[in-house]
C-alpha positions in Angstrom: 41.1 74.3 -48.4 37.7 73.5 -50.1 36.7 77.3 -50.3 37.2 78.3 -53.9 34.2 76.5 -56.1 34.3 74.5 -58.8 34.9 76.3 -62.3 36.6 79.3 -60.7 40.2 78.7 -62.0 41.2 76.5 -64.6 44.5 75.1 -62.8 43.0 74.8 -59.6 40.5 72.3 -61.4 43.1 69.9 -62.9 44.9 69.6 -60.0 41.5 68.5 -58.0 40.4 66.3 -61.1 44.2 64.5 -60.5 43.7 64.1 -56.6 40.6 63.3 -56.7 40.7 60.8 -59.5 44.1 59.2 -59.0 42.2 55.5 -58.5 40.6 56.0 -62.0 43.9 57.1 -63.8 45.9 53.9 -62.4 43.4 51.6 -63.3 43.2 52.9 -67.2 47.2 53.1 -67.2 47.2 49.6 -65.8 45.1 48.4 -68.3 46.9 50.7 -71.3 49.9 48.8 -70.1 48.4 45.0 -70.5 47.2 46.0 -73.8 50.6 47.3 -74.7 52.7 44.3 -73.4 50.6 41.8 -73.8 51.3 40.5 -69.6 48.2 39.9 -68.6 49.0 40.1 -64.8 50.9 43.1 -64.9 50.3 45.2 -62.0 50.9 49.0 -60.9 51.4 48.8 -57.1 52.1 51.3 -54.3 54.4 51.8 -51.5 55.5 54.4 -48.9 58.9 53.7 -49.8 59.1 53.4 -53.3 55.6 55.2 -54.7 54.4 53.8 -58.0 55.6 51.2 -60.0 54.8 48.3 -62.7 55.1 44.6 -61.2 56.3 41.6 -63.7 55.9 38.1 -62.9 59.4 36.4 -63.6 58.1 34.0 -66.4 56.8 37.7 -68.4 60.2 39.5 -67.9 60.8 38.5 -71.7 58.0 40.3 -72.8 59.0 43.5 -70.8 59.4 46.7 -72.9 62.4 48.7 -73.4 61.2 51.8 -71.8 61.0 50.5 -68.3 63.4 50.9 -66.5 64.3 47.9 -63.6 63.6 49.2 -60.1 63.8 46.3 -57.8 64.1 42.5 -57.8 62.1 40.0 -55.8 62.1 36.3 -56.0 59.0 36.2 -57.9 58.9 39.4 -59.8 60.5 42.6 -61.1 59.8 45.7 -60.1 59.7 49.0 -63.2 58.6 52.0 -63.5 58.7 54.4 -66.8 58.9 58.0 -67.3 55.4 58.2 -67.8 54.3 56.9 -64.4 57.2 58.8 -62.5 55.7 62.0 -64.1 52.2 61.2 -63.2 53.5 60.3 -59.6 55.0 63.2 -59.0 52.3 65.2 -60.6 49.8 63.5 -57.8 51.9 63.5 -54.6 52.2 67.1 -55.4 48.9 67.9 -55.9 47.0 68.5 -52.6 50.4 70.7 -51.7 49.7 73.0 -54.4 45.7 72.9 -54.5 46.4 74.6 -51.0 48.8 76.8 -52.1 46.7 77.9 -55.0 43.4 77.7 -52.8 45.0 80.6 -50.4 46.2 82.8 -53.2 42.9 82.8 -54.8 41.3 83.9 -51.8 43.9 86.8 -50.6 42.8 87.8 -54.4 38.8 87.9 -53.7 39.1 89.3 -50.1 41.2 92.2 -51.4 38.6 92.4 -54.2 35.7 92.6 -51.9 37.7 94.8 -49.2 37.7 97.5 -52.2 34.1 97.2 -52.2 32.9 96.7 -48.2 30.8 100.2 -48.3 28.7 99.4 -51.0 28.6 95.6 -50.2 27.4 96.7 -46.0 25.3 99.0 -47.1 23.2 96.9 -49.7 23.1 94.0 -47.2 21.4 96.7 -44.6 19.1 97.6 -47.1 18.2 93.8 -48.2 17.9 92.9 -44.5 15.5 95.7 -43.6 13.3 94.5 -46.7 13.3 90.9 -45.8 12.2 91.4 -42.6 9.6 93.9 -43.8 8.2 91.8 -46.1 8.1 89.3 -43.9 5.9 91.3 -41.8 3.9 92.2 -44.5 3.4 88.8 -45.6 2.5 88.0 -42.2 0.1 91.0 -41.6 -2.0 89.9 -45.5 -1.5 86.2 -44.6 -2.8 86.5 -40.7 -5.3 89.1 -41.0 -3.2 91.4 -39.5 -4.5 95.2 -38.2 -2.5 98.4 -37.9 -2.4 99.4 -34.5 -2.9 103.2 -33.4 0.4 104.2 -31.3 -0.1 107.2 -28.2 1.8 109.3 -26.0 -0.9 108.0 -23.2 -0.5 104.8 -20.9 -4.0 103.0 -21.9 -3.9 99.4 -23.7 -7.0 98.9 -25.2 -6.9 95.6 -27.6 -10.3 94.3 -29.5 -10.4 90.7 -30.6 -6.4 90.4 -29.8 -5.1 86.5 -30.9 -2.0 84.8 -30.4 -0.3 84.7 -33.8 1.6 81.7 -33.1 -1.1 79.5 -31.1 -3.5 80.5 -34.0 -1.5 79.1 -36.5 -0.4 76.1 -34.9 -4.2 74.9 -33.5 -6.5 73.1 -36.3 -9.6 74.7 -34.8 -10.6 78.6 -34.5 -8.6 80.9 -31.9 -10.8 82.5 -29.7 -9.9 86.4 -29.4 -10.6 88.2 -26.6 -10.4 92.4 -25.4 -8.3 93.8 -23.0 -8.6 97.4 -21.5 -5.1 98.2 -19.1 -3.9 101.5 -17.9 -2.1 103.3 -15.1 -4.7 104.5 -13.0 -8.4 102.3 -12.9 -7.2 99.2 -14.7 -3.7 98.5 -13.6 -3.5 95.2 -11.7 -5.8 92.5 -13.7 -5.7 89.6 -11.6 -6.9 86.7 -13.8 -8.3 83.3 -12.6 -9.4 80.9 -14.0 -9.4 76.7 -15.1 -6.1 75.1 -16.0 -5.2 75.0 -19.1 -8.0 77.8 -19.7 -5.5 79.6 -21.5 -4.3 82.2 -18.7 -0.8 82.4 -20.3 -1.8 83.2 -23.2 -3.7 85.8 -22.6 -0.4 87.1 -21.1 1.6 86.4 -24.0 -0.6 87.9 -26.5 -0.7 91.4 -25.2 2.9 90.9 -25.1 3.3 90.0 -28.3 0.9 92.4 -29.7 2.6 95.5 -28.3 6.0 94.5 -28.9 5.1 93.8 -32.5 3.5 97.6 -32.5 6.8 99.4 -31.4 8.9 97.2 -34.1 6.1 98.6 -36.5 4.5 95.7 -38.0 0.5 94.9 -37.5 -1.1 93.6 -34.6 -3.1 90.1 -34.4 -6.4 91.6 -33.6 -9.2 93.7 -35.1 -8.3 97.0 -33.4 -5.3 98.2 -31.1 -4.5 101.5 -28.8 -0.8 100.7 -27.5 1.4 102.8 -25.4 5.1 103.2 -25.9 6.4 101.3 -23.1 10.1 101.0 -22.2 10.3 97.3 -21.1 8.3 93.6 -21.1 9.2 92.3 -17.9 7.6 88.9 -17.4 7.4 86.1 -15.0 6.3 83.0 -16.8 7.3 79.4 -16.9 9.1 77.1 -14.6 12.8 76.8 -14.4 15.7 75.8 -12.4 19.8 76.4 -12.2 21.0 73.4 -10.7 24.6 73.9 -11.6 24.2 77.3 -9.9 22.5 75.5 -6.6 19.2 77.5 -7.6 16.2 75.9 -7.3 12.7 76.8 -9.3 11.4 78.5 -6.5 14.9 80.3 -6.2 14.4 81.0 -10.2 11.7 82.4 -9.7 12.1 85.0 -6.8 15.2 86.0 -8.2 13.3 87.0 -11.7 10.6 88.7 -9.8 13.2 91.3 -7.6 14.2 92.2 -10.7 11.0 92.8 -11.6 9.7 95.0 -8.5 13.2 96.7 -8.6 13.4 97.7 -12.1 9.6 98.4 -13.4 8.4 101.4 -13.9 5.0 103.0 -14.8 5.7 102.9 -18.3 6.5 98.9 -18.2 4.1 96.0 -18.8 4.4 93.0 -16.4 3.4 89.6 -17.0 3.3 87.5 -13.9 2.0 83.4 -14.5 1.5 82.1 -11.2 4.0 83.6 -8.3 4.8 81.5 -5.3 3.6 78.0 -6.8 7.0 77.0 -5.7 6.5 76.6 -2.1 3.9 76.2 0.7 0.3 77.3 0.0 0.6 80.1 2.6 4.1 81.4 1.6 2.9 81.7 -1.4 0.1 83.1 -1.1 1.8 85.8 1.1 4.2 86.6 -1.2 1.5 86.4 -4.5 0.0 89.4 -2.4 2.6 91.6 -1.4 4.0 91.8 -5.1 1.0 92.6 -6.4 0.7 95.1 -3.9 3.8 96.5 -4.3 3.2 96.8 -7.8 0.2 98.7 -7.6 1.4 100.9 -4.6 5.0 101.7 -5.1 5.6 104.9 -6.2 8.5 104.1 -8.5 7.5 100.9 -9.5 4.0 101.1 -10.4 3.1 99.2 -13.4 0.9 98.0 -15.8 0.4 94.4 -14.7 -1.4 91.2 -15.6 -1.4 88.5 -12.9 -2.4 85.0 -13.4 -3.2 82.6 -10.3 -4.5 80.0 -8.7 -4.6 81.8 -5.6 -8.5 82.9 -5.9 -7.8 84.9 -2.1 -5.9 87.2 -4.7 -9.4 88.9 -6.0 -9.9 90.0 -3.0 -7.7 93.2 -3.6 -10.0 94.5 -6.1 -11.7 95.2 -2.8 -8.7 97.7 -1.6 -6.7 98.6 -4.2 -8.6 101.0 -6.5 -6.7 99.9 -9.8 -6.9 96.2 -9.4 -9.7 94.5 -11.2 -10.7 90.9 -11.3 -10.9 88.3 -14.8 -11.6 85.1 -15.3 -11.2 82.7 -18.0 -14.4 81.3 -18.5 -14.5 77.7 -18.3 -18.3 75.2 -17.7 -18.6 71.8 -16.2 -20.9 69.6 -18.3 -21.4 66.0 -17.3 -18.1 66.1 -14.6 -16.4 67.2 -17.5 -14.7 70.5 -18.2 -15.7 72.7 -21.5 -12.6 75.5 -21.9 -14.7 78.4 -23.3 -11.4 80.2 -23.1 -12.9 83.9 -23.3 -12.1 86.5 -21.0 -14.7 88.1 -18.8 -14.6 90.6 -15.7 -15.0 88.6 -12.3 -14.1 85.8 -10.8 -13.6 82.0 -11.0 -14.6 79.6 -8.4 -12.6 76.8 -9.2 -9.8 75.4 -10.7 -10.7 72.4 -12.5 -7.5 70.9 -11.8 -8.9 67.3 -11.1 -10.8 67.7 -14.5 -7.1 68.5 -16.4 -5.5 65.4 -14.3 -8.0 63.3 -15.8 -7.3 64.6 -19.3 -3.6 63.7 -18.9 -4.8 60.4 -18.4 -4.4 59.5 -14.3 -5.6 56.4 -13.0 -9.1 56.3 -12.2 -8.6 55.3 -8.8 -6.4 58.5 -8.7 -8.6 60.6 -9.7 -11.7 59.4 -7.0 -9.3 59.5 -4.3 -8.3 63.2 -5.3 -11.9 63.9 -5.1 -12.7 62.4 -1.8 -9.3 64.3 -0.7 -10.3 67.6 -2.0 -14.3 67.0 -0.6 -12.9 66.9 3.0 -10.6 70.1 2.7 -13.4 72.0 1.2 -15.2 71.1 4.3 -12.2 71.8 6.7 -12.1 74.9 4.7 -15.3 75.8 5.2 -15.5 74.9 9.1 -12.7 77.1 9.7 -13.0 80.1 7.6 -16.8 80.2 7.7 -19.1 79.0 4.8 -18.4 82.6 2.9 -15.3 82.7 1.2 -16.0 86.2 0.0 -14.6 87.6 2.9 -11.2 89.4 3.0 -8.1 87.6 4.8 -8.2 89.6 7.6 -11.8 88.7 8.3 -10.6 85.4 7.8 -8.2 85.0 9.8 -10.2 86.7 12.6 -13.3 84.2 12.2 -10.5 81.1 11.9 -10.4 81.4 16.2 -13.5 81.8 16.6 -14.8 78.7 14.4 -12.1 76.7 15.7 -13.4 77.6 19.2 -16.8 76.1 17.9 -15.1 72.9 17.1 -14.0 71.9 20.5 -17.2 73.3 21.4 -19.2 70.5 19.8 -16.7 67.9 21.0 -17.1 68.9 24.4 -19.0 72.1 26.0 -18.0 72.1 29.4 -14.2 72.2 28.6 -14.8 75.5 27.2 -17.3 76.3 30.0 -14.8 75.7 32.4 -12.6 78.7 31.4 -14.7 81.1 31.6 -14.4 82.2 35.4 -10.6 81.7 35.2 -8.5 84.7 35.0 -5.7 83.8 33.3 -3.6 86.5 33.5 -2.9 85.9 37.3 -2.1 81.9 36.6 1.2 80.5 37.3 3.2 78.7 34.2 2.7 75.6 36.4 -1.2 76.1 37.4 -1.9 77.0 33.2 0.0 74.0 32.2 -2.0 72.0 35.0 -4.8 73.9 33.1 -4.0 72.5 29.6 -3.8 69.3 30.4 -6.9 69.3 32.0 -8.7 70.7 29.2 -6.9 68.2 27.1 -8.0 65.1 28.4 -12.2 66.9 28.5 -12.0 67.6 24.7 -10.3 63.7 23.9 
């Protein structure tokens, strides 16, 4: 019930107006009744097991008329009901029964109407649909200063100015827009780095948005666009989990990114926000590489692909790979505190700024001095066992990391190391080398 309007059919209204309004019509029949009589305490009750009916105090059964007919006898009253008000009973009781009768054969009547009609009635919501949406896009495009992009058979993404439609119209202030120059062969790996909350992700999103809004044909947030046709978006952005599933964020996440490297091609754009933050720095780190790597490298898999990190070793493969290419989000530290300039630029940034953001989001004070002091120290471990260049590739790295941590027990003690130097070790028994260690342990403590 309840689907037929108001106004539709003339019977169907009545019996509505009845059920719905069957307090109002026993309150003017009681009081029709008084008037009539003259009882001025006359009643019309209700039961389940005899309905409606008029109740008479014994001292006004004198005054009763002769149209009502005796129903039942109390010890204080008498109990009538009349022709009209078994009529009107009837006529309610029956009502909701037959509004949903009515109700149904009403309906069969307009679906067998509009079943004659489905072609016409499909296609003119198709059409309707298509020219809401395009409108909307329009309306967007006028609204948003929106540019028509130029589409190509090639595989290069050039984008001047490019925005993010939706930030823009959520901030209060001006969006600042920023170019972008990606293809298949000199520009395909854009590792940006770059201050958090710099707006690294955004830059993601925007190209994403900006080319996916190109192949659905509306305008492009930007003052000028050169888009491929590409066949997917795959992206990697966010953190999640699927504890009902037993999969972690970390889990999430390496799951999302096979399907990445198994199913990208050279005609796909990747978005990657920050790979491996979900486990130990080196893990990582490790895995950060290899992906990009393999996206770069594979054969099959080779695509267009913007990475965003935190890893700064990670611009080190500009060095190797000849389509990778470094950007930062520019960010300046004025007074110990961070200015977001949030421009793209080709290079590299050399730091994070994440003690800046922490303090931003409102951490203790005393939080934010020890984080400091923490993060002094670990520079200087850093340094001291990588050497004071950090521009040096991993493997260079990893090869000075023995020799600096040589120099260490060096300065706490020279003659342990001294003392190795005439021993050949390869013809030591496991008992004279661990005689050996201990040896040297107790010189360097």
């Amino acid at each position: 019930g309840g689907v037929i309007r108001a106004g539709f059919d003339p019977e169907l209204d009545e019996l509505r107006k009845v059920s719905s309004s069957a307090k109002q019509v026993i309150a003017a029949f009681e009081a029709q009744e008084r008037e009539r009589t003259g009882i001025a305490n006359l009643k019309i009750r209700f039961n389940n097991v005899f309905g409606y009916y008029i109740e008479v105090s014994k001292g006004n059964i004198s005054r009763v008329p002769d149209d009502y007919e005796r129903h039942q006898t109390l010890t204080n009253a008498e109990r009538y009901i009349t022709p009209q008000l078994k009529e009107w009973e009837e006529k309610v009781f029956g009502a909701d029964e037959r509004i949903a009768q009515l109700e149904a054969q009403i309906f069969d009547r307009v679906r067998a109407s509009v079943c004659a009609e489905t072609r016409k009635l499909q296609s003119t919501a198709r059409a309707l649909a298509t020219l809401d949406a395009l409108c909307a896009l329009a309306e967007t495009a006028a609204r948003r200063n929106l540019v028509c992009p130029t589409l190509h058979d090639g595989d290069e993404i050039e984008i001047k100015n490019g925005r993010h439609p939706v930030v823009e119209a959520a901030i209060s202030g001006s969006f600042v827009p920023n170019d972008l120059l990606m293809n298949n062969s000199t520009d395909r790996l854009l590792v940006i780095t770059g201050a958090n909350m710099g707006g690294k992700s955004t830059i993601l999103r925007q190209t994403a948005i900006i080319q996916i809004l190109a192949q659905i044909g509306s305008f492009v947030p930007a003052t000028s666009a050169r888009l491929p046709i590409i066949d997917r978006v795959w992206t990697r952005v966010g953190a999640s989990d699927d504890l009902a599933s037993g999969r972690s964020t970390f889990m999430v996440e390496m799951t999302e990114t096979a399907a990445i490297l198994h199913s990208a091609t050279a005609r796909s754009l990747v978005l990657l926000d920050e790979i491996g933050r979900g486990t130990s720095t080196f893990d990582g780190l490790s895995i950060a590489w290899s992906v990009a790597e393999y996206l770069h490298n594979s054969p099959e898999h080779s695509a267009k692909t913007l990475f965003a990190t935190h890893y700064h070793e990670l611009t080190e493969l500009a060095e190797t790979l000849p389509g990778a290419k470094n950007y930062q989000i520019t960010a300046a530290e004025r007074d110990g505190n961070v200015v977001f300039l949030h421009k793209l630029q080709p290079g590299k940034a050399s730091k994070s700024y994440g003690i800046a953001v922490a303090r931003l989001a409102g951490l203790p004070q005393t939080v934010i001095e020890r984080a400091k002091s923490v993060l002094e120290k670990l520079e200087k471990y850093e340094l001291a066992v990588f050497g004071e260049d950090r521009s040096v590739g991993i493997a260079k790295a990893a090869g000075a990391r023995s020799a600096a941590q040589v120099s260490l027990f060096a300065i706490a003690n020279e003659s342990a190391i001294d003392s190795l130097r005439d021993v050949d070790i390869d013809k030591l028994s496991s008992n004279e080398a661990a005689e050996l260690l201990r040896d040297l342990k107790k010189r360097i403590v």
